[in-house]
BALOBA-1460 file (C-alpha; in Angstrom, 3 decimals):
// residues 294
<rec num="1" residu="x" x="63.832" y="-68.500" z="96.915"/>
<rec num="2" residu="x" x="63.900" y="-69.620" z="93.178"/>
<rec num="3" residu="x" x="60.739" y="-68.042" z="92.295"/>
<rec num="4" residu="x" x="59.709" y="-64.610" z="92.136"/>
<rec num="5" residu="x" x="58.203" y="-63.523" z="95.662"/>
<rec num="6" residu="x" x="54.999" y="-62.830" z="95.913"/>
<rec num="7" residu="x" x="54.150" y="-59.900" z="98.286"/>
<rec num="8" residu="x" x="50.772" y="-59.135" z="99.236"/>
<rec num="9" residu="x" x="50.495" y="-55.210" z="99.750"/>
<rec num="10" residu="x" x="47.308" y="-54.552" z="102.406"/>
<rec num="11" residu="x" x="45.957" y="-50.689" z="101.940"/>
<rec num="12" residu="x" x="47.993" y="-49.875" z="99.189"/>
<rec num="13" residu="x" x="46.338" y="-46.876" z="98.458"/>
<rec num="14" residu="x" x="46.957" y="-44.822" z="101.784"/>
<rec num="15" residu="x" x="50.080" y="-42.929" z="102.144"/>
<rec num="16" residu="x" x="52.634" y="-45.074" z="102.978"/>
<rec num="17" residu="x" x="50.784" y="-48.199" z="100.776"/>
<rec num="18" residu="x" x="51.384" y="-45.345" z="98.012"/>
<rec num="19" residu="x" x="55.296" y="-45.568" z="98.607"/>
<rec num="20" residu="x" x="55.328" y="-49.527" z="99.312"/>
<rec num="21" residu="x" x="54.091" y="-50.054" z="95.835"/>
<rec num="22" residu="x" x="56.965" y="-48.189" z="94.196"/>
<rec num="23" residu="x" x="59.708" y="-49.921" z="96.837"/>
<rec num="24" residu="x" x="58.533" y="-53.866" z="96.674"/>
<rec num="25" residu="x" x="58.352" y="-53.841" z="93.040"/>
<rec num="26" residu="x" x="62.188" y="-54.379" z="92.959"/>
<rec num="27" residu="x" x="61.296" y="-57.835" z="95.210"/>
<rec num="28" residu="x" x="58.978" y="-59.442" z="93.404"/>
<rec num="29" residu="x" x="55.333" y="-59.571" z="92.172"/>
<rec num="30" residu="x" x="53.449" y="-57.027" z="94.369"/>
<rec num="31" residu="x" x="49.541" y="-57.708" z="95.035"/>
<rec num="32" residu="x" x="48.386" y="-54.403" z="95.685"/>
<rec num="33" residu="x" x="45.165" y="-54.631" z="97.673"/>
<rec num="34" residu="x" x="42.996" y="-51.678" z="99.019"/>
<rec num="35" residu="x" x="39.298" y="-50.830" z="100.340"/>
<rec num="36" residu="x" x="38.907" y="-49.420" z="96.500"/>
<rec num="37" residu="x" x="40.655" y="-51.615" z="94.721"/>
<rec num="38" residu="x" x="42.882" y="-49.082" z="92.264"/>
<rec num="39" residu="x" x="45.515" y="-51.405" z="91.596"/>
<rec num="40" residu="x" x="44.744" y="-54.852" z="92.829"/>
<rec num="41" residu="x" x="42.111" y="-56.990" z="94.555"/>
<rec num="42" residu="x" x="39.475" y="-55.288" z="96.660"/>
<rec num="43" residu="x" x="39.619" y="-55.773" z="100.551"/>
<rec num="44" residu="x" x="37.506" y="-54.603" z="103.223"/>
<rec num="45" residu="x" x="39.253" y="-55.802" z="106.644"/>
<rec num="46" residu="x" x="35.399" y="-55.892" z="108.249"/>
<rec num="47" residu="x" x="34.996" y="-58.693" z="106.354"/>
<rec num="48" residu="x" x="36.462" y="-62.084" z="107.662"/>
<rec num="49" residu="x" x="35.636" y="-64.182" z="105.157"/>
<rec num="50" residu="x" x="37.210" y="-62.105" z="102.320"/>
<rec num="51" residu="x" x="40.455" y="-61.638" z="104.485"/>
<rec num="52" residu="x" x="40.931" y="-65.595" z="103.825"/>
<rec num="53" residu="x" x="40.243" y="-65.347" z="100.615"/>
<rec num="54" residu="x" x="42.417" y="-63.244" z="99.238"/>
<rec num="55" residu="x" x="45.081" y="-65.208" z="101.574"/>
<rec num="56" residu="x" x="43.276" y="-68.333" z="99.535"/>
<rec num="57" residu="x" x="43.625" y="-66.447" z="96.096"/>
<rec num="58" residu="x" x="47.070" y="-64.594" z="96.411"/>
<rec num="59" residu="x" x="49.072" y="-67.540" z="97.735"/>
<rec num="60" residu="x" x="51.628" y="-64.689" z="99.189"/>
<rec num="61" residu="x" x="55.221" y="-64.877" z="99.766"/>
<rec num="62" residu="x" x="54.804" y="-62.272" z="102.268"/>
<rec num="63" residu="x" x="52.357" y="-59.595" z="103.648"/>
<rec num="64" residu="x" x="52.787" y="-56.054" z="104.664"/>
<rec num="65" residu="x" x="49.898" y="-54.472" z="105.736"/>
<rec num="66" residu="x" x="49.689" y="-50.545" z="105.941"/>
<rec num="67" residu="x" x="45.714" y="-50.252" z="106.275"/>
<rec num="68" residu="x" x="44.792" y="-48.551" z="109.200"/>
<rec num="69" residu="x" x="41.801" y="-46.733" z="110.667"/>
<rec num="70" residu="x" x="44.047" y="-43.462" z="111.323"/>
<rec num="71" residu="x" x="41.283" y="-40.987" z="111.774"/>
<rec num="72" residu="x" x="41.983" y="-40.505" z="115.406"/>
<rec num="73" residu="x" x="39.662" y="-37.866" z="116.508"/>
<rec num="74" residu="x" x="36.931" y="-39.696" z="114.576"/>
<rec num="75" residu="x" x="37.757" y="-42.854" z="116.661"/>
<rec num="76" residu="x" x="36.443" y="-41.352" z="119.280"/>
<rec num="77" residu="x" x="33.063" y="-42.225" z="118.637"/>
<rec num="78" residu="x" x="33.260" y="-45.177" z="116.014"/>
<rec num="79" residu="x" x="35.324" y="-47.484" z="118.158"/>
<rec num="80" residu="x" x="33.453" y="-50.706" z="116.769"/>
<rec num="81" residu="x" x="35.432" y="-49.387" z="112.726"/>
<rec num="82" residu="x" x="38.679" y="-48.739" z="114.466"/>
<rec num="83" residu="x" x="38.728" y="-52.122" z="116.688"/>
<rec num="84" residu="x" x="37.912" y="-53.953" z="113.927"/>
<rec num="85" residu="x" x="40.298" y="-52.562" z="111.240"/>
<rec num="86" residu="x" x="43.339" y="-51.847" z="113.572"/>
<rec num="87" residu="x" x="42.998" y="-54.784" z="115.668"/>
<rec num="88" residu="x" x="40.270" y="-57.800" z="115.085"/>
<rec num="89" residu="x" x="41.123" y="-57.803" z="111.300"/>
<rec num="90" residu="x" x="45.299" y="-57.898" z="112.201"/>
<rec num="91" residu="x" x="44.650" y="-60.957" z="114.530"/>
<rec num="92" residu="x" x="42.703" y="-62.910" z="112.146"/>
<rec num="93" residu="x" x="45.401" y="-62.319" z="109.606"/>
<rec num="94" residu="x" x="48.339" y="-62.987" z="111.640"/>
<rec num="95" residu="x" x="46.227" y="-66.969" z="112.367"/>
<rec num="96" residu="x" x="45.793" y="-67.171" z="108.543"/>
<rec num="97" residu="x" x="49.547" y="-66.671" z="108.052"/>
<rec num="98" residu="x" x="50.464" y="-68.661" z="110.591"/>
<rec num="99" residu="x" x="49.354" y="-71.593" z="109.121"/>
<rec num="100" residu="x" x="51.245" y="-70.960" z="106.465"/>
<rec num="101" residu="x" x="54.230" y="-69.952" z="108.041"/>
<rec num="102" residu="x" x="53.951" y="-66.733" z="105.933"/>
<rec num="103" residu="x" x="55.763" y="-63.815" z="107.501"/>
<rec num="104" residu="x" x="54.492" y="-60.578" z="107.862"/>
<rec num="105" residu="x" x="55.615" y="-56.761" z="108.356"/>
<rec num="106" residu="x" x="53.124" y="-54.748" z="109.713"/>
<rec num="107" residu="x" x="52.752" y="-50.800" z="111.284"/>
<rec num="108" residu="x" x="52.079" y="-49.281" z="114.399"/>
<rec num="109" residu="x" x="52.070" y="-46.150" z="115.868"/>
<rec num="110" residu="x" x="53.774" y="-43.928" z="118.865"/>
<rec num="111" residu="x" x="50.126" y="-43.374" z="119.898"/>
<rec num="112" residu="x" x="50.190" y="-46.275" z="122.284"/>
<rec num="113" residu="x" x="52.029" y="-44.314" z="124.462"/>
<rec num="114" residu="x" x="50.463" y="-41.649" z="127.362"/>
<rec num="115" residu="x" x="53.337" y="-38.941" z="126.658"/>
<rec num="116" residu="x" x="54.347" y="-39.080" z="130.769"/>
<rec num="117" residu="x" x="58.147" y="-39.667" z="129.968"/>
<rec num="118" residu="x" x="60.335" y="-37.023" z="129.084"/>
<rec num="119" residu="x" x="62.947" y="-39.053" z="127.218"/>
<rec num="120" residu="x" x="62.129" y="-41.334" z="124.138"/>
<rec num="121" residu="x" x="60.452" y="-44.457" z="124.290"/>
<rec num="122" residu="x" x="62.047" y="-47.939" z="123.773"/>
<rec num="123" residu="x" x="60.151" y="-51.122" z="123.202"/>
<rec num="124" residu="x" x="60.198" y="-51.947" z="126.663"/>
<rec num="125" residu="x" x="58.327" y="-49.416" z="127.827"/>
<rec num="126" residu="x" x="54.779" y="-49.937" z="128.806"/>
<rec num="127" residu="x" x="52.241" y="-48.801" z="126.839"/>
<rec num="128" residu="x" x="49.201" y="-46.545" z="128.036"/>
<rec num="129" residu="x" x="47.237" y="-44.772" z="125.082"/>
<rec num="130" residu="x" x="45.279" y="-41.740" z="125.691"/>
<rec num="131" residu="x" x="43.214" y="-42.460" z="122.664"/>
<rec num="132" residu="x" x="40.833" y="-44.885" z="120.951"/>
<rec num="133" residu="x" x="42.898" y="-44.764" z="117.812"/>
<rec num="134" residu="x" x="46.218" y="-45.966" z="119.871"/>
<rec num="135" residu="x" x="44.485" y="-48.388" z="122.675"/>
<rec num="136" residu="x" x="42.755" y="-50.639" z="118.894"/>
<rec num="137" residu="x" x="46.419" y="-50.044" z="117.559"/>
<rec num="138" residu="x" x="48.192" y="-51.552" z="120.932"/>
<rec num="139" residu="x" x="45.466" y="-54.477" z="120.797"/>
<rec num="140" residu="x" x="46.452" y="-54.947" z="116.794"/>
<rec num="141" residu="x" x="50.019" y="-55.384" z="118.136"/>
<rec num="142" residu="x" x="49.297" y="-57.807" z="120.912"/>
<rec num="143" residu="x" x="46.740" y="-60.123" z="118.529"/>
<rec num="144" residu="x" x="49.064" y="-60.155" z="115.833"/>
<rec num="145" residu="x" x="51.855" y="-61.600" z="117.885"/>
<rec num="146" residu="x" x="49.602" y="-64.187" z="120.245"/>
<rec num="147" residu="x" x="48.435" y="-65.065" z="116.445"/>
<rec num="148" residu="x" x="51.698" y="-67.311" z="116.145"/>
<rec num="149" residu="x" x="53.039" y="-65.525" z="112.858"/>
<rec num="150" residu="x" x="55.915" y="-64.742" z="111.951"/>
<rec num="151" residu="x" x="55.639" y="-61.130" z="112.064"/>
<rec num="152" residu="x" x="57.379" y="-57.939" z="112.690"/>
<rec num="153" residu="x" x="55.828" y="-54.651" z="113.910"/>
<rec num="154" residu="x" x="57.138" y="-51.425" z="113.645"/>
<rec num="155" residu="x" x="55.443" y="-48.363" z="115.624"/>
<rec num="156" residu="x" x="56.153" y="-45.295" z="113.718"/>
<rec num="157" residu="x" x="55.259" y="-41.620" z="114.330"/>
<rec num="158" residu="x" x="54.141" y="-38.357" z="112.905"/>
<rec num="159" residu="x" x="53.868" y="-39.987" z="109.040"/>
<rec num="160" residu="x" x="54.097" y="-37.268" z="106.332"/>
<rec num="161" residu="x" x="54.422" y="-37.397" z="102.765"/>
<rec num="162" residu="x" x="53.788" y="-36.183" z="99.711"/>
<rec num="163" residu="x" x="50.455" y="-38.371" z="98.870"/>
<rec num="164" residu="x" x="46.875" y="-39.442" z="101.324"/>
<rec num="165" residu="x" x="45.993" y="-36.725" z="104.009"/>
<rec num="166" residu="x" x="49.037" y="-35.857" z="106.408"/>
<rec num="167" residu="x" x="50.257" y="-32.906" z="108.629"/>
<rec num="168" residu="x" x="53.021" y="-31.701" z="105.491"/>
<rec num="169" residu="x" x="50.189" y="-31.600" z="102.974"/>
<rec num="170" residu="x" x="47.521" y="-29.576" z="105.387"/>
<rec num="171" residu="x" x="50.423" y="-26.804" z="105.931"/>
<rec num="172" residu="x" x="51.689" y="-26.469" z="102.810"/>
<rec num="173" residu="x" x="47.549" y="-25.784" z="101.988"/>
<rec num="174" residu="x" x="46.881" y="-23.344" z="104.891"/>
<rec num="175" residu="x" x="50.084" y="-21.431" z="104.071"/>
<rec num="176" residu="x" x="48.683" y="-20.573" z="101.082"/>
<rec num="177" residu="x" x="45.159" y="-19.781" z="101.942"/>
<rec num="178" residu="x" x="45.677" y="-17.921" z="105.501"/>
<rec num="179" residu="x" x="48.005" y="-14.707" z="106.486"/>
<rec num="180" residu="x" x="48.337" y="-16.268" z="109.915"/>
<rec num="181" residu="x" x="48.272" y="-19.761" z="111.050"/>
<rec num="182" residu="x" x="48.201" y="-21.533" z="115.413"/>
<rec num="183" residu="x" x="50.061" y="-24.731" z="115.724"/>
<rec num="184" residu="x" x="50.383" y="-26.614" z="119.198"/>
<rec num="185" residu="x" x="54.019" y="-26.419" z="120.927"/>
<rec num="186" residu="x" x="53.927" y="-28.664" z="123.400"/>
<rec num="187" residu="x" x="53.335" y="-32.019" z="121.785"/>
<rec num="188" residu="x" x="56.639" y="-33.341" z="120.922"/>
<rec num="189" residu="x" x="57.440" y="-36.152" z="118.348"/>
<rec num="190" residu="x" x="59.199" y="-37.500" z="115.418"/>
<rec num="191" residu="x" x="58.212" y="-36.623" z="111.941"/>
<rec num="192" residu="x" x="58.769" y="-39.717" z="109.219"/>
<rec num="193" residu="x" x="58.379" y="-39.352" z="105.680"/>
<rec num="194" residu="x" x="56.512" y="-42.442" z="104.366"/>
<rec num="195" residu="x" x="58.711" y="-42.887" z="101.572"/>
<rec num="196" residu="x" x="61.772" y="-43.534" z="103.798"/>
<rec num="197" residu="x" x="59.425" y="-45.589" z="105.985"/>
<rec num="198" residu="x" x="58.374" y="-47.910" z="102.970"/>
<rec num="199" residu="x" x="62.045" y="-47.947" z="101.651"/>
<rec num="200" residu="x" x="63.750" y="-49.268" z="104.971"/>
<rec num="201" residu="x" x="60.909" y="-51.871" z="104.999"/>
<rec num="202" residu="x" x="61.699" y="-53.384" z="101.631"/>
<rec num="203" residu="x" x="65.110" y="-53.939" z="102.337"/>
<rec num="204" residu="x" x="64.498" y="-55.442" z="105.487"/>
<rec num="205" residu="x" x="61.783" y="-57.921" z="103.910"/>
<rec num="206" residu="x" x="64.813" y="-58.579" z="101.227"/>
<rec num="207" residu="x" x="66.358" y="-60.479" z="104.021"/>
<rec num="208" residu="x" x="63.716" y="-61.656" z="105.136"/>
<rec num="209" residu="x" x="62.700" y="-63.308" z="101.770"/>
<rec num="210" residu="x" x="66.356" y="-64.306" z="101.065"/>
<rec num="211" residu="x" x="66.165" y="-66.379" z="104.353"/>
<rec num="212" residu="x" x="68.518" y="-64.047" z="105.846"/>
<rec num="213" residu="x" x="66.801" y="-62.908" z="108.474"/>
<rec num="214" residu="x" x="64.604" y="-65.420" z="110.646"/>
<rec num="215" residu="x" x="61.744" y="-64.183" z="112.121"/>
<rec num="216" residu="x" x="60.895" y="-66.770" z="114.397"/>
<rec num="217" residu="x" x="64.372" y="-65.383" z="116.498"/>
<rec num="218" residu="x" x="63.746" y="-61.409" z="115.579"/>
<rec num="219" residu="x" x="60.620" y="-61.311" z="115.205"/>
<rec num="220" residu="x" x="57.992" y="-58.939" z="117.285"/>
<rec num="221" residu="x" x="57.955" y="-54.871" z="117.875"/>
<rec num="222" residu="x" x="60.780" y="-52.374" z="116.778"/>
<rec num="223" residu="x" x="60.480" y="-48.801" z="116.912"/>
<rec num="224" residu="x" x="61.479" y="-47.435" z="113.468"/>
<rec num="225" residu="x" x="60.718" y="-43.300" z="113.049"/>
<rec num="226" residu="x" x="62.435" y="-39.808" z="111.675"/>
<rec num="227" residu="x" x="65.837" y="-39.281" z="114.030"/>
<rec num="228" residu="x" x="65.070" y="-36.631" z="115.940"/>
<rec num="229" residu="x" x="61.886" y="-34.537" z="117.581"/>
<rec num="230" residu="x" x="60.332" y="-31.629" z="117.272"/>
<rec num="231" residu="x" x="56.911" y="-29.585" z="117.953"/>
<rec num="232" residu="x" x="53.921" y="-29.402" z="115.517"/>
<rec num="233" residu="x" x="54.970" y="-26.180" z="115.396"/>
<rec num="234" residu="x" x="58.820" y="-26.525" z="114.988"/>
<rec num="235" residu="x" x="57.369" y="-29.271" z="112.219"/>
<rec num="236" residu="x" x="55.318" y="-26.721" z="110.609"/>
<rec num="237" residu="x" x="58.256" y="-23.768" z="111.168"/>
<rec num="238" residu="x" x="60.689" y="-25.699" z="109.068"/>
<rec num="239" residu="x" x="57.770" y="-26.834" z="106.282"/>
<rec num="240" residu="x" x="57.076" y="-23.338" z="105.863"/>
<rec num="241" residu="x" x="61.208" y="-22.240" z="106.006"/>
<rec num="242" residu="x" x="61.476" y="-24.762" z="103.413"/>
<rec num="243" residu="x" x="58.772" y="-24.710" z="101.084"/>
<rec num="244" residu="x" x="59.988" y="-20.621" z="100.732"/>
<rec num="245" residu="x" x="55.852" y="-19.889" z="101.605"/>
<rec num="246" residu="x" x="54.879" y="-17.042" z="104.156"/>
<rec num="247" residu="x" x="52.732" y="-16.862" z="106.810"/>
<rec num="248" residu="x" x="52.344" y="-15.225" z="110.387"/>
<rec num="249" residu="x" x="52.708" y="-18.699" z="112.246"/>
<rec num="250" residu="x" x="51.957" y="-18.548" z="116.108"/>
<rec num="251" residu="x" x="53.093" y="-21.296" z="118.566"/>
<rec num="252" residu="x" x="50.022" y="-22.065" z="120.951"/>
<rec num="253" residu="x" x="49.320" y="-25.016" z="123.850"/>
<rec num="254" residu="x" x="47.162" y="-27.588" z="123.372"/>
<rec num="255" residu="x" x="44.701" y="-26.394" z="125.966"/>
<rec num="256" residu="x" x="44.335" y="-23.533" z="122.813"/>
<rec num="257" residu="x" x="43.189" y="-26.205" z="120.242"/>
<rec num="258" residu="x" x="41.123" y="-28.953" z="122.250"/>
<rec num="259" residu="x" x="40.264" y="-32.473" z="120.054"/>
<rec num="260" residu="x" x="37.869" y="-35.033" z="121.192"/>
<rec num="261" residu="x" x="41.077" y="-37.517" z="121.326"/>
<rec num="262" residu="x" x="43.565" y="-36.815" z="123.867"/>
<rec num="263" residu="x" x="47.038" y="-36.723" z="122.457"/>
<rec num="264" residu="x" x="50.519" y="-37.472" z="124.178"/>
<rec num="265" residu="x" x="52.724" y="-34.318" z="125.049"/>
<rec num="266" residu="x" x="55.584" y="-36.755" z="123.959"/>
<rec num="267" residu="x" x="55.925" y="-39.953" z="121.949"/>
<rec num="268" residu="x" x="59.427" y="-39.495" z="120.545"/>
<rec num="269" residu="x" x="60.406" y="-43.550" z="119.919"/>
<rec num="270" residu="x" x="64.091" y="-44.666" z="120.109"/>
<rec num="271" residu="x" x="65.113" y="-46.352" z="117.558"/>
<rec num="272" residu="x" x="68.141" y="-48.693" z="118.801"/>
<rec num="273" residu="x" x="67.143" y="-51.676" z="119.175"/>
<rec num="274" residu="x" x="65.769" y="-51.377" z="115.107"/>
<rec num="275" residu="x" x="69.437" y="-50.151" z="114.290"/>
<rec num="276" residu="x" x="71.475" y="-52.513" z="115.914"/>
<rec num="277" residu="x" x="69.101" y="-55.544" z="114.702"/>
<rec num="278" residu="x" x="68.772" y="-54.937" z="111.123"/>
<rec num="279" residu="x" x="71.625" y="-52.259" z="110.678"/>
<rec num="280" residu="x" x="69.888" y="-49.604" z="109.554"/>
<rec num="281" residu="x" x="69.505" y="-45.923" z="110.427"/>
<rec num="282" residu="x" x="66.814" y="-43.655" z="109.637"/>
<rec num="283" residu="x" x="67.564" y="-40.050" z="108.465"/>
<rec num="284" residu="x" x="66.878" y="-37.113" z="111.105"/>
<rec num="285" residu="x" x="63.359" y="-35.859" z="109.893"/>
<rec num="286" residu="x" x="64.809" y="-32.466" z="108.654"/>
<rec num="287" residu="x" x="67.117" y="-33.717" z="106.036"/>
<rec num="288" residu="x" x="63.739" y="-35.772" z="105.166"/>
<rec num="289" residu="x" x="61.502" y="-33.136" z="104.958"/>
<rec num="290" residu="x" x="64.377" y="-31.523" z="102.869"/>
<rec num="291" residu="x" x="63.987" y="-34.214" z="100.133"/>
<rec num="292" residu="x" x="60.303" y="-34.803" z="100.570"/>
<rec num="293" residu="x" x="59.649" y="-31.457" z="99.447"/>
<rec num="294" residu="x" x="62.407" y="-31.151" z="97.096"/>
């Protein structure tokens, strides 16, 4: 590509948007587009017509798109924001780049998964959310690749960091206002800082825009998360080791701290057939949350 890429950015202001803006700058021009529209062109994902526009306007190289609708208790009961965002907005965008034979990285989550396995999920695996949040996020997936674009999805889990609203920045908070603190033990995942997340997705869409990578033989859903697992509570034991706070933290079940969304007991994702592809490993989520907070 003789000319410098142009990358649209989708929800560029969320947490791992935040990060994506720093690591596609090296790539090329970034278009950094958000529901407030800090740093770029405005977007609201309910609206059709402006999703083609900007598409019309931008004339991208590429996409990524980290919006979301990740409030997933809140999905619960505003199912029509959360289809529409996480799924009826990705489809439409996936035909509007197929067209153009524009390619197109976009996020998912461990969520789709019902937690009955005790090992770590692979792509093959069949997924079964619990949740309104992860069933919109599963039909997102599925609309994006019957849209015909060139597009690769990767699910990721437990997403922390040191900007938005995230698990890491709610501890580090109630270790400072509370003497003692319940966490759930039995949910097991895979913490993943969102700067690593938005790092490893720049180089990959390197290749991608160098016409190294061809998405029309790769393309589809690869599992790309913190190495690892770990409890909320192991999570939160090792933010709180770390950070050198104190607090009187007590492990708890989840039948302690009820939610009106169901979560899985485990949605660890294996990461192989992402490592083997594109050759690249992610970190095991403690020597992230080392740096992270560092």
């Amino acid at each position: 590509m003789n000319h410098q890429p142009r990358i649209l950015l989708i929800g560029s202001s969320g947490q791992v948007g935040w990060e994506l803006r720093r690591t596609l700058a090296g790539l090329g021009i970034v278009i950094a587009s958000s529901l407030e529209g800090k740093h770029g062109p405005r977007i609201d994902l309910m609206d059709t017509q402006a999703l083609a526009q900007l598409i019309n306007e931008t004339q991208p190289d590429a996409v990524v798109n980290a919006a979301a609708y990740t409030a997933v208790d809140k999905a619960e009961n505003d199912r029509n924001t959360a289809q529409r965002i996480n799924a009826d907005a990705v489809g439409e965008l996936g035909k509007l780049l197929a067209v153009r034979n524009t390619p197109i990285i976009h996020y998912s989550t461990d969520f789709v998964f019902s937690g009955s396995i005790d090992r770590p999920y692979s792509e093959n695996d069949a997924p079964n959310p619990l949740n309104v949040y992860g069933a919109t996020k599963w039909e997102g997936e599925r609309a994006l690749l019957n849209s015909g674009a060139n597009a690769l999805i990767f699910r990721t889990s437990w997403v922390y960091g040191r900007y938005g609203a995230n698990f890491l920045l709610t501890m580090l908070r109630l270790f400072r206002e509370r003497d003692e603190l319940r966490v759930v033990d039995d949910q097991i995942g895979a913490p993943t800082w969102s700067r690593m997340l938005a790092e490893i997705t720049a180089l990959v869409l390197y290749r991608v825009l160098r016409g190294e990578l061809d998405l029309k033989q790769i393309g589809g859903i690869y599992h790309l998360s913190g190495a690892g697992e770990v409890s909320w509570y192991g999570f939160a034991r090792a933010i709180l080791e770390m950070s050198g706070l104190e607090t009187n933290l007590i492990a708890i079940p989840s039948s302690d701290y009820p939610t009106p969304a169901q979560r899985p007991h485990y949605s660890v994702l294996d990461n192989r057939k992402f490592q083997e592809t594109f050759g690249l490993i992610m970190p095991d989520w403690q020597l992230s949350l080392a740096q992270c907070l560092e």
